[in-house]
Each structure stands twice: as C-alpha cells, then as structure tokens.
DSSP file (Angstrom, degrees, kcal/mol; ACC not computed):
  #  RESIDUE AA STRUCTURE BP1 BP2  ACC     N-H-->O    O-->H-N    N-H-->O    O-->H-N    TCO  KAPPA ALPHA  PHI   PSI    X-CA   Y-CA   Z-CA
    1    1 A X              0   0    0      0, 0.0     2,-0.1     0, 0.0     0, 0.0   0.000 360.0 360.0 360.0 131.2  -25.8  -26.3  -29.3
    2    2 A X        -     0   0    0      1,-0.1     0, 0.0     0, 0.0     0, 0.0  -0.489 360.0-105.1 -88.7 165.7  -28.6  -24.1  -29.4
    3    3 A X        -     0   0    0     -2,-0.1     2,-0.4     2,-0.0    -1,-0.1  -0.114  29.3-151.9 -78.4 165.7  -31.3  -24.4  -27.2
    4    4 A X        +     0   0    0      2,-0.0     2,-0.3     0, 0.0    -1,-0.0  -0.920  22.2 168.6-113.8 149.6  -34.9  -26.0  -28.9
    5    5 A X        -     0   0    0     -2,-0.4     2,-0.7     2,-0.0    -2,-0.0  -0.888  27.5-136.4-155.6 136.8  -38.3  -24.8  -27.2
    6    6 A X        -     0   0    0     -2,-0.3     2,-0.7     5,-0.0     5,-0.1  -0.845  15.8-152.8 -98.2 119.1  -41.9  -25.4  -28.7
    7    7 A X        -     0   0    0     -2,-0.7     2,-0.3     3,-0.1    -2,-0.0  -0.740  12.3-170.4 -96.8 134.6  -43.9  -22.6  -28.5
    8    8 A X     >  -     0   0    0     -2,-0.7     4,-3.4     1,-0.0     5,-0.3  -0.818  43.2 -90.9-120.1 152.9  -47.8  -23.2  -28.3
    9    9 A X  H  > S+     0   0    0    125,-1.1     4,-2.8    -2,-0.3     5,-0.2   0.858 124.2  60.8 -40.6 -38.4  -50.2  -20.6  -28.6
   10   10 A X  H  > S+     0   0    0      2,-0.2     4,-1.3     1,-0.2    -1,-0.2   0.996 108.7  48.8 -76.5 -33.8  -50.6  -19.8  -25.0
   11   11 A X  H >> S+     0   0    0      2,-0.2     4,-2.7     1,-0.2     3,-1.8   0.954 114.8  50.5 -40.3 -52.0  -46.6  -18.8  -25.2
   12   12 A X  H >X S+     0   0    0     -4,-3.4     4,-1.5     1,-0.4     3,-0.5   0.884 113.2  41.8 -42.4 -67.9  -47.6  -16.9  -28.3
   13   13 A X  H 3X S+     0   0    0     -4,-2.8     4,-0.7     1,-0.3    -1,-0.4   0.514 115.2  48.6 -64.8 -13.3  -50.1  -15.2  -26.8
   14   14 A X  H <X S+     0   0    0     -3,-1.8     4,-1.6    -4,-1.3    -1,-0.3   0.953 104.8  54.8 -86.5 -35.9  -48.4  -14.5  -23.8
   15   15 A X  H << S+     0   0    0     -4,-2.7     3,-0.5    -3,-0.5    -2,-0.2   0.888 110.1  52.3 -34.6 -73.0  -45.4  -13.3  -25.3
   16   16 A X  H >X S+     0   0    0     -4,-1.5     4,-2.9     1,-0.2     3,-1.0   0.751 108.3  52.7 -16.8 -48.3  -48.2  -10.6  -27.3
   17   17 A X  H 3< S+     0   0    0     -4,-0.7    -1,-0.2     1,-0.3    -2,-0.2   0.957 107.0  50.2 -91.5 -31.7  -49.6   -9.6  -23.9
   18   18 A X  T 3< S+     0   0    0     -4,-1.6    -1,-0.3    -3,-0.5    -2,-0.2  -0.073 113.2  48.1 -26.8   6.2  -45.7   -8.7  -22.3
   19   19 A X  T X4 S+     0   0    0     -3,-1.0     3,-1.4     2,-0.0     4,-0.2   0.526 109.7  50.6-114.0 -50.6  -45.0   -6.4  -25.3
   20   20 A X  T 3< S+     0   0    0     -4,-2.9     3,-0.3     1,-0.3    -2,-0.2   0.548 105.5  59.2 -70.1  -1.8  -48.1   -4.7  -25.1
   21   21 A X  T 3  S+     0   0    0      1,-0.2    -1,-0.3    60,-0.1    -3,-0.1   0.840 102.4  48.5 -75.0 -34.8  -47.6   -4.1  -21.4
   22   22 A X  S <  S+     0   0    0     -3,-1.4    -1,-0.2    -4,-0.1    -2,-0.2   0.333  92.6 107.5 -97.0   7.5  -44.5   -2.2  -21.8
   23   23 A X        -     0   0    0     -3,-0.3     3,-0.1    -4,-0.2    -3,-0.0  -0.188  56.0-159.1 -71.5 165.0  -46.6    0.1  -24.8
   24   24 A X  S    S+     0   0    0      1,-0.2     2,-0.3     0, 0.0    -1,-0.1   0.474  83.5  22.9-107.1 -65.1  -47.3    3.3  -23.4
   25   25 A X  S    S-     0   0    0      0, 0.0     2,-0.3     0, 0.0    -1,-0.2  -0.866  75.4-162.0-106.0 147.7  -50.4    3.5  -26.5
   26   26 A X        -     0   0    0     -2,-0.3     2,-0.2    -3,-0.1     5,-0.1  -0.875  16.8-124.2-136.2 171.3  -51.8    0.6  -28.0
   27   27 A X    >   -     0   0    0     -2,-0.3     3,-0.9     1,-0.1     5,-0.3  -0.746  40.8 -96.2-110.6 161.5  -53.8    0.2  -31.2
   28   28 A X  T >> S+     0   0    0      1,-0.3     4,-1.4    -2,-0.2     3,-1.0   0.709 123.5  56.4 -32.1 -45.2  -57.5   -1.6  -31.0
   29   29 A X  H 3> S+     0   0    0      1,-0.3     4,-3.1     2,-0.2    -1,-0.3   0.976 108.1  40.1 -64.1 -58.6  -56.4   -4.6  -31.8
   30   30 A X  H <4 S+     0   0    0     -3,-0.9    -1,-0.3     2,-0.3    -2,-0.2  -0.101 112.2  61.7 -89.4  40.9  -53.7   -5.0  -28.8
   31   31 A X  H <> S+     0   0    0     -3,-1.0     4,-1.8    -5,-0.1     3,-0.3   0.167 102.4  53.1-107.4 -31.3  -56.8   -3.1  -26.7
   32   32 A X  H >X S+     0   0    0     -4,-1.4     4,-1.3    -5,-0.3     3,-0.8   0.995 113.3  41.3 -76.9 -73.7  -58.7   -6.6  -27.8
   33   33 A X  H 3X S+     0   0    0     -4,-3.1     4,-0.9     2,-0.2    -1,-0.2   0.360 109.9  56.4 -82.5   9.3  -55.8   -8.7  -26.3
   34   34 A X  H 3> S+     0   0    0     -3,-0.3     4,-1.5     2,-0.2    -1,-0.2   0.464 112.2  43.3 -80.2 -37.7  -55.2   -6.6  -23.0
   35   35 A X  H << S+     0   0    0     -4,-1.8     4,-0.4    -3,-0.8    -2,-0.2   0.586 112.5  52.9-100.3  -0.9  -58.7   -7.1  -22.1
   36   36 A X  H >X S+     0   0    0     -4,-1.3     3,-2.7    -5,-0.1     4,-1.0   0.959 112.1  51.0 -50.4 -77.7  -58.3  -11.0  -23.3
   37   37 A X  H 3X S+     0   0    0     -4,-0.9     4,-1.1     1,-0.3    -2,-0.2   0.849 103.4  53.5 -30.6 -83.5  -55.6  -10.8  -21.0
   38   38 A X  H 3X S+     0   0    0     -4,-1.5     4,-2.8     1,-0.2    -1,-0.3   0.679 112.3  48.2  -4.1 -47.7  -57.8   -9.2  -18.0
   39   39 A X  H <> S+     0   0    0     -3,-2.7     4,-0.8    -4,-0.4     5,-0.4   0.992 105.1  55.0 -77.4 -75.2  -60.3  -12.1  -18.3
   40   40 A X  H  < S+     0   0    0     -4,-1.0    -1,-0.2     1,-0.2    -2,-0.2   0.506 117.6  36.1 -36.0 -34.1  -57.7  -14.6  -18.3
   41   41 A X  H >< S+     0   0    0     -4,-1.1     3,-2.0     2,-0.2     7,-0.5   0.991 111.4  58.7 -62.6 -61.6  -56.4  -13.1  -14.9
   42   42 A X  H 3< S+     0   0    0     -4,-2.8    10,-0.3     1,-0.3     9,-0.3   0.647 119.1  34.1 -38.3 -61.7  -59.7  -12.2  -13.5
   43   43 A X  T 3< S+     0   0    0     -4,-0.8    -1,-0.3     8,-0.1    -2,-0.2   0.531  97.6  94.3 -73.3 -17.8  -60.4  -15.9  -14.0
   44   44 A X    <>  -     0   0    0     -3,-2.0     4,-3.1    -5,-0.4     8,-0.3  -0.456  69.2-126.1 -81.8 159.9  -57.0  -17.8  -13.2
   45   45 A X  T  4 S+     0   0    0      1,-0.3    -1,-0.1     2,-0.2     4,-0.1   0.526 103.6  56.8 -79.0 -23.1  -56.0  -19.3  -10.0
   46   46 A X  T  4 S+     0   0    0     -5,-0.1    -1,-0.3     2,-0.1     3,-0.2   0.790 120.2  29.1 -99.5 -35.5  -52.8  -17.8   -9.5
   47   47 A X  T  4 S+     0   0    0     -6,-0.3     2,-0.5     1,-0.3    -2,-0.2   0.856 134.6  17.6 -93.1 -31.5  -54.2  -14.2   -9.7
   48   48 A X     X  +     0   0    0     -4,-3.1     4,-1.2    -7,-0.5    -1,-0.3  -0.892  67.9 167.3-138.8 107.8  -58.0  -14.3   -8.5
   49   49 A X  H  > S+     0   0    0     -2,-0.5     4,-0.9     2,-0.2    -1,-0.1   0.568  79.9  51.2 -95.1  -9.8  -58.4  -17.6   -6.5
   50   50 A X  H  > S+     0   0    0     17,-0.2     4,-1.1     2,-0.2     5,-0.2   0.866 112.7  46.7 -97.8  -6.1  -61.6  -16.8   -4.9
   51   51 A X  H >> S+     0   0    0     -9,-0.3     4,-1.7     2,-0.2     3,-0.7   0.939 118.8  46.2 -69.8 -70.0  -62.9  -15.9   -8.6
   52   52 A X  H 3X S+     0   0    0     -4,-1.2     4,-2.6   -10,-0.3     3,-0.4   0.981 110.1  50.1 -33.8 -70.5  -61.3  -19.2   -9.6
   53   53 A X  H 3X S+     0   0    0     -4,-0.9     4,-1.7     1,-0.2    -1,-0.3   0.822 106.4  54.5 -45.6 -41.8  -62.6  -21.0   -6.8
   54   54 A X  H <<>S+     0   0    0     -4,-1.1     5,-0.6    -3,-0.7    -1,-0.2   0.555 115.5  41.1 -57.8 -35.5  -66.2  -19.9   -7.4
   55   55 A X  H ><5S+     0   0    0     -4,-1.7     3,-2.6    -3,-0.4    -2,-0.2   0.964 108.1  57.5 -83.9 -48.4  -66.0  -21.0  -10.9
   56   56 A X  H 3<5S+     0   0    0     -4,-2.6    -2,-0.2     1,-0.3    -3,-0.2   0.786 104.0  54.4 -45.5 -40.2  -64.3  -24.1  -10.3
   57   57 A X  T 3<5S-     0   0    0     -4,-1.7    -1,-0.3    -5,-0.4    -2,-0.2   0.191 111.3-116.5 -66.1   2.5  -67.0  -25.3   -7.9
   58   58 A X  T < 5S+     0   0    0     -3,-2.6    -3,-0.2    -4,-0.2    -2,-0.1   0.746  72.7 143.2  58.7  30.3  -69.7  -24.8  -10.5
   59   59 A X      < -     0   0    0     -5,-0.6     2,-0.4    -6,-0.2    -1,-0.1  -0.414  53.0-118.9 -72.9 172.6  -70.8  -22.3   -7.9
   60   60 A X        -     0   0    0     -3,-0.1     2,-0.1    -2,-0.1    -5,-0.1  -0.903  43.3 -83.8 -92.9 142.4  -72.4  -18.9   -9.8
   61   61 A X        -     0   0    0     -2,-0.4     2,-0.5    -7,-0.1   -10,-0.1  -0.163  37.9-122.7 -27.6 114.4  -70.8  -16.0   -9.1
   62   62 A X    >   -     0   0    0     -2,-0.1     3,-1.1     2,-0.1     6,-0.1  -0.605  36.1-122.9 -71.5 105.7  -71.8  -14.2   -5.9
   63   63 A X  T 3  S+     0   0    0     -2,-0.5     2,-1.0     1,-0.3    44,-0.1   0.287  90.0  10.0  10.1-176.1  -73.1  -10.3   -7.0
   64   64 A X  T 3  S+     0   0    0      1,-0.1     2,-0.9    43,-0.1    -1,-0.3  -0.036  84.8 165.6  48.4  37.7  -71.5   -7.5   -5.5
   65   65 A X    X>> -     0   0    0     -3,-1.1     4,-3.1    -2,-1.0     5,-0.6  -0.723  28.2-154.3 -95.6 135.9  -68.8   -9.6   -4.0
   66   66 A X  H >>5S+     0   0    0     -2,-0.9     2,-2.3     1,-0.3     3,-2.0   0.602  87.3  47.3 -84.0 -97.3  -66.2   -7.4   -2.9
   67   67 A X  H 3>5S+     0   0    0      1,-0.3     4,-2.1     2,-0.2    -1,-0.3   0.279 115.8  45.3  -5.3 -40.1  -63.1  -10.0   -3.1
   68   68 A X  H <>5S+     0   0    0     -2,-2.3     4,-3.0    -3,-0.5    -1,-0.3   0.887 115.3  48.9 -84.3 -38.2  -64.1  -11.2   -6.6
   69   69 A X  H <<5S+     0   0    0     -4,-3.1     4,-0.4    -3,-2.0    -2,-0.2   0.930 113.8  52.8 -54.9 -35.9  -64.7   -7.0   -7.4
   70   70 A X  H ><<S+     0   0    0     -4,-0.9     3,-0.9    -5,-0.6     4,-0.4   0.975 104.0  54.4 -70.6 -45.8  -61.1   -6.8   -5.8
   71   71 A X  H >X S+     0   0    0     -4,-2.1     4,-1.9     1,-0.3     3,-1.4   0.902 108.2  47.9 -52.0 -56.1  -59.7   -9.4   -8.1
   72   72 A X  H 3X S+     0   0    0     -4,-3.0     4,-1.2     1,-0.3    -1,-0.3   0.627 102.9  53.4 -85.7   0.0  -60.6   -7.9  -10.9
   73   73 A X  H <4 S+     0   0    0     -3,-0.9    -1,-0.3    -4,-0.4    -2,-0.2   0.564 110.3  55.7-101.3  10.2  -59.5   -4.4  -10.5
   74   74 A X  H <>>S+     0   0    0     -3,-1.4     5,-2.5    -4,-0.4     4,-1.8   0.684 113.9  41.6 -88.1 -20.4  -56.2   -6.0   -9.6
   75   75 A X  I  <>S+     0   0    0     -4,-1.9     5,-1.1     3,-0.2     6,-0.3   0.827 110.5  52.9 -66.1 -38.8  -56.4   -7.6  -12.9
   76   76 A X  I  <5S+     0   0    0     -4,-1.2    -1,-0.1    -5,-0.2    -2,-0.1   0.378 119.6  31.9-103.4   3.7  -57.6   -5.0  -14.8
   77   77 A X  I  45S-     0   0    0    -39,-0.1    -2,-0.2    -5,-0.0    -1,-0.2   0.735 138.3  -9.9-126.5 -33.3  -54.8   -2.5  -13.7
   78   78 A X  I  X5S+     0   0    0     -4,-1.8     4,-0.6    -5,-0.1    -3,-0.2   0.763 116.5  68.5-147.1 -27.3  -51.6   -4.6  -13.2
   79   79 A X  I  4<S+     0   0    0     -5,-2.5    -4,-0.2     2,-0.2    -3,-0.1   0.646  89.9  64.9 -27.7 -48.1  -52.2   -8.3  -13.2
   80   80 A X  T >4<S+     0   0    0     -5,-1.1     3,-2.8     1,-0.3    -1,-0.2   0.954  95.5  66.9 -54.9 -56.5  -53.1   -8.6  -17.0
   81   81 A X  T 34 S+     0   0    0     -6,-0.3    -1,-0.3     1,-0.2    -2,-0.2   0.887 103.3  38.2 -32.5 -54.4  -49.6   -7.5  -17.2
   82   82 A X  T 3< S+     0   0    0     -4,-0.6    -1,-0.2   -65,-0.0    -2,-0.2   0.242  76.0 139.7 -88.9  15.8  -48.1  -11.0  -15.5
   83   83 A X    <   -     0   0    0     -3,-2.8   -65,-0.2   -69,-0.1     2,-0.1  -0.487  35.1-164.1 -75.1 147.4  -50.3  -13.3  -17.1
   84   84 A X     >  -     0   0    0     -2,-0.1     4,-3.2     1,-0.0     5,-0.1  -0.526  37.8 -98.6-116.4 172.6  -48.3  -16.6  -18.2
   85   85 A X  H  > S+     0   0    0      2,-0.2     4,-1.7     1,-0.2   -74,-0.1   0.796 122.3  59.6 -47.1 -38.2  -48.9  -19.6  -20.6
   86   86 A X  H  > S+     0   0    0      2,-0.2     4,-2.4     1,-0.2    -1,-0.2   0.866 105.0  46.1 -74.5 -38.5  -49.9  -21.7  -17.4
   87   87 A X  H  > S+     0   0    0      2,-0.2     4,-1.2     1,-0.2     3,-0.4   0.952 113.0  52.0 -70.4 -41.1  -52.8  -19.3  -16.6
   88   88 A X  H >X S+     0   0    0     -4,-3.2     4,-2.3     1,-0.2     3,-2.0   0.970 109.6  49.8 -40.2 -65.5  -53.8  -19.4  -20.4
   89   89 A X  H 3< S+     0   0    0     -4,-1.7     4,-0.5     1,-0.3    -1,-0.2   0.663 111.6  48.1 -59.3 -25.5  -53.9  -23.1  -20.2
   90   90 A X  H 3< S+     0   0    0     -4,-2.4    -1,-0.3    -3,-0.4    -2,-0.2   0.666 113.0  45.8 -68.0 -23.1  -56.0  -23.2  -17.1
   91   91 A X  H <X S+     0   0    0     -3,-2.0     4,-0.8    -4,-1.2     5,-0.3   0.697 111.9  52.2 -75.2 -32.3  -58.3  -20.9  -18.4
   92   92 A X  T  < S+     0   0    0     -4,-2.3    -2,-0.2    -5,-0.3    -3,-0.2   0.789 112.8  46.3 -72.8 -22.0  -58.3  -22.9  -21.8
   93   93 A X  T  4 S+     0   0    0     -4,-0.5    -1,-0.2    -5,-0.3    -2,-0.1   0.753  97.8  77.2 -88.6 -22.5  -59.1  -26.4  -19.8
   94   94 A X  T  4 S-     0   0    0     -4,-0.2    -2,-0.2     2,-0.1     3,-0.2   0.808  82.7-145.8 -71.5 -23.9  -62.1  -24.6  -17.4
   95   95 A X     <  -     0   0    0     -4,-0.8     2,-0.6     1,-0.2    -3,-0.1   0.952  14.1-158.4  41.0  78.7  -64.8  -24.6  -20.0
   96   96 A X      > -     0   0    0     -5,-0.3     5,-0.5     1,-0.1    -1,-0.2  -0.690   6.4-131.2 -93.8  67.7  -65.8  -22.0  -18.7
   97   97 A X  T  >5 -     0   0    0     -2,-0.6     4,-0.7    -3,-0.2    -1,-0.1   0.738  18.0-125.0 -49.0-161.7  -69.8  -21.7  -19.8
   98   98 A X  H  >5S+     0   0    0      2,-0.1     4,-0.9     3,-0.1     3,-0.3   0.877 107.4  71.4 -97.5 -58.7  -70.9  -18.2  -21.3
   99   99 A X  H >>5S+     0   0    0      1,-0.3     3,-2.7     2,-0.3     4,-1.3   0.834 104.3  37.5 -37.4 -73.5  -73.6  -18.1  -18.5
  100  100 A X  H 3>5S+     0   0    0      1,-0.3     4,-2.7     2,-0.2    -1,-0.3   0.906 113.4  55.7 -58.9 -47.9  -70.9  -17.5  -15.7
  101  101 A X  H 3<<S+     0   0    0     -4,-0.7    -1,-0.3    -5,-0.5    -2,-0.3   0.538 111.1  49.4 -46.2 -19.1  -68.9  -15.3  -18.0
  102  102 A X  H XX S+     0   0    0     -3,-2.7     3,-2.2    -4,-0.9     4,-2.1   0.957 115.7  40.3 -61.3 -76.2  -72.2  -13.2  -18.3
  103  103 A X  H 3X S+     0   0    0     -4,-1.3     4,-2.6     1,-0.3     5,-0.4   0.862 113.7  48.2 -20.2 -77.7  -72.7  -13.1  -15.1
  104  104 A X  H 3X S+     0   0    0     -4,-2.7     4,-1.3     1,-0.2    -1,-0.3   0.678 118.1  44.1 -48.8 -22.8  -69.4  -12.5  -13.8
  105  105 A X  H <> S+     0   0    0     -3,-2.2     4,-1.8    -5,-0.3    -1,-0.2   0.855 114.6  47.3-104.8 -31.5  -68.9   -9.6  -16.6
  106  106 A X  H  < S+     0   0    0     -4,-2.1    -2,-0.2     1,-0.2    -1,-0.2   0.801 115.0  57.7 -79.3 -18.0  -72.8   -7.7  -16.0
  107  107 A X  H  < S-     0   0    0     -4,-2.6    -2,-0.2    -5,-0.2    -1,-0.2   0.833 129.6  -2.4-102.7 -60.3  -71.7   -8.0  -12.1
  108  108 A X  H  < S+     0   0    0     -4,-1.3     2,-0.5    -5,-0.4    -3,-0.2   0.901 106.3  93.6-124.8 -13.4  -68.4   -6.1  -12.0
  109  109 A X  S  < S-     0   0    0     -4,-1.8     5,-0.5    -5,-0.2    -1,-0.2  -0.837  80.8-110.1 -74.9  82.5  -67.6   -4.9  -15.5
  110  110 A X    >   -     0   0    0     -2,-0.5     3,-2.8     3,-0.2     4,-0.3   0.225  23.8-119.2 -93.2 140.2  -68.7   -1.4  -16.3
  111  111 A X  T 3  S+     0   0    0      1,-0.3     4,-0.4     2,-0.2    -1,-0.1   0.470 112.3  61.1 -35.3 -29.0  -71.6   -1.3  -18.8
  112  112 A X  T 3  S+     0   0    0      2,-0.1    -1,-0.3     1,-0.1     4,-0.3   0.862 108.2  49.5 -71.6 -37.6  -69.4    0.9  -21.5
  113  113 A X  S X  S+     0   0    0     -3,-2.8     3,-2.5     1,-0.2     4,-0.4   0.942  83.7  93.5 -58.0 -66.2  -67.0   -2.2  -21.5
  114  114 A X  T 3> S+     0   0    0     -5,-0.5     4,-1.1    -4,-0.3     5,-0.6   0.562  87.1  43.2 -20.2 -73.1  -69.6   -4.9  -22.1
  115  115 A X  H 3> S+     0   0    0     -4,-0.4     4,-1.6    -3,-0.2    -1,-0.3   0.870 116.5  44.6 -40.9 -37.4  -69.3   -5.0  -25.9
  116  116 A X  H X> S+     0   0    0     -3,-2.5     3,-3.2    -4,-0.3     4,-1.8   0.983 120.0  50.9 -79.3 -67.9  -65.2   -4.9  -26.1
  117  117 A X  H >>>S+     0   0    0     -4,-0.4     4,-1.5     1,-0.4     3,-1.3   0.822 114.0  38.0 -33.8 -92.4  -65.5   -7.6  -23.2
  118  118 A X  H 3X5S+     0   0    0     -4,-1.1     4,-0.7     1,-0.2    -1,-0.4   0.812 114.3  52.5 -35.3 -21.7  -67.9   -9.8  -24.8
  119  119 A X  H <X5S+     0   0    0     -3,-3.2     4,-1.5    -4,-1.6     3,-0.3   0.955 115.6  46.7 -80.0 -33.9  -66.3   -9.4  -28.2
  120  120 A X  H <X5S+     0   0    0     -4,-1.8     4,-1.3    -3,-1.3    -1,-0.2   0.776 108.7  50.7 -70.7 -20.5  -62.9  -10.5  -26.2
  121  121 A X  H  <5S+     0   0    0     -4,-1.5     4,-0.4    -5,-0.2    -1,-0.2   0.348 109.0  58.7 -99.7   6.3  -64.4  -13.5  -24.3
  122  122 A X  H  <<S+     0   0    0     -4,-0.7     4,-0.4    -5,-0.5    -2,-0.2   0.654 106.1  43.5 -94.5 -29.7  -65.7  -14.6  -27.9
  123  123 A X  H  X>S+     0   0    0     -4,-1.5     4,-2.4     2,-0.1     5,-0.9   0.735 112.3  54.6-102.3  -5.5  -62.4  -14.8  -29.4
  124  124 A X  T  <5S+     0   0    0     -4,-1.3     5,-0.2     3,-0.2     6,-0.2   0.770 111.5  45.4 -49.6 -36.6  -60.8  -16.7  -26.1
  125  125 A X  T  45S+     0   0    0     -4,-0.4    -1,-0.2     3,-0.1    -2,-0.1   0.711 118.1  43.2 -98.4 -12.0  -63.2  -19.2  -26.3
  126  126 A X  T  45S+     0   0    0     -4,-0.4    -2,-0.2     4,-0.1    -3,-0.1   0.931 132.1  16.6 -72.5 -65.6  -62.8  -19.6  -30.4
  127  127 A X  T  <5S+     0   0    0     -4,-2.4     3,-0.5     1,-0.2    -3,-0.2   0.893 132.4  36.8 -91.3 -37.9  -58.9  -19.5  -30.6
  128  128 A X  S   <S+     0   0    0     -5,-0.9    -1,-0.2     1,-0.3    -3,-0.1   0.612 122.1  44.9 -97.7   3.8  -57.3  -20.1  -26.9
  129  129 A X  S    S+     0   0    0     -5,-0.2     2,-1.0     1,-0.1    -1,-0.3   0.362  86.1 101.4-115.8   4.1  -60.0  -22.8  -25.8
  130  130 A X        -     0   0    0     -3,-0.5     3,-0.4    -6,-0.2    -1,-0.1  -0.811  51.1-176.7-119.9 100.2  -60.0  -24.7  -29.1
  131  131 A X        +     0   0    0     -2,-1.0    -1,-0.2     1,-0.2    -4,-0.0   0.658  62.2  95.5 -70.7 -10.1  -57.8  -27.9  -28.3
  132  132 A X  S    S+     0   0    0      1,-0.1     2,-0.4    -3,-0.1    -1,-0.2   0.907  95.2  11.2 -75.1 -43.1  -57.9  -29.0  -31.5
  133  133 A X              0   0    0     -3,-0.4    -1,-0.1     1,-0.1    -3,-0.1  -0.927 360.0 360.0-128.9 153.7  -54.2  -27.3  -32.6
  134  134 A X              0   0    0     -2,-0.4  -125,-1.1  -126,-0.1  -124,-0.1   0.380 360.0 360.0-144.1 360.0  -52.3  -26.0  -30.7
C-alpha cells in the first residue's frame, strides 16, 4: 500500500530550497528563494537562537551584535541549505513586524543586498505567513 503524505507549502517550499542547494548556478528567481531561505534561518530557532530569542522577546535587535552577525553568516553560506518545513512554520507563526526585519536587515546585511532582501522578506510575509491556505 503506498504511503499517503500531505504536503503544505512549507514542504513545498522546502523541497524548492534542497534542489537549489545542490545547483552549482541558479537563475533570479531561485536567487529570490535562497535568500527567502537565508531569512528564514537567520531568524529560526534551530539555526540562530540568539537571533530567535531576541525577536521572540519583543526585544529589538541589538546593532553590531556579533553572535546575531555570526548567525547570519552561518545562514547565509550553509544553513539556508538545511532549512526544513518546521523552521518555515516557525517563522510563518512569529509575526514577525517589518520594523525588526528592517532593523535586523540595515544592521548586518550589506547595503547592495537591501533591495533583493527586502523584495524576499515581502514575498515571505505575502505567501509563507498567509495562514489562510495552506
């Protein structure tokens, strides 16, 4: 008997960000969901807990803190890679406001990035934050 599984969007999307890992080159679009990914580590609990923690606490992000700076260049070179459905779905439950996502992005994220960034934390918070279907 074969097996049944419901796949939800964060599988989908996770699935997406594991294909594109093993790419050597990737086209804009899966540039757009590699740095979705990024965020999604940067922010999840299982890859950057003191980034996590910081948020969770409605604390603002601390400037030039190097552990949260550390978190994210371990996100942004190898992390993205291992992000799972769970970390999507944790990211998708934080409500995360734009204000901290500002912060967090003018704070370690280097100034040629800003646009791709924002344009990626705009469609996280349209498609992977939007309980309504799933």
């Amino acid at each position: 008997m074969p097996f049944k599984h419901n796949l939800t969007k964060f599988n989908i999307f996770s699935d997406s960000v594991h294909k594109i890992a093993k790419k050597s080159k990737i086209t804009e679009n899966e540039k757009r969901i590699a740095i979705m990914a990024i965020i999604i580590a940067s922010f999840s609990s299982a890859h950057s807990w003191k980034t996590s923690k910081s948020i969770a606490t409605n604390r603002m992000i601390n400037i030039n803190d190097v552990s949260i700076k550390q978190e994210y260049e371990d996100a942004k070179t190898i992390k993205w890679k291992k992000i799972n459905s769970n970390d999507i779905k944790e990211i998708a439950n934080q409500n995360i406001p734009d204000t901290t996502f500002s912060r967090w992005m003018l704070s370690y994220v280097d100034k040629t990035e800003h646009e791709d960034y924002k344009q990626a934390w705009s469609i996280i918070k349209k498609s992977i934050t939007d309980t309504n279907c799933d």
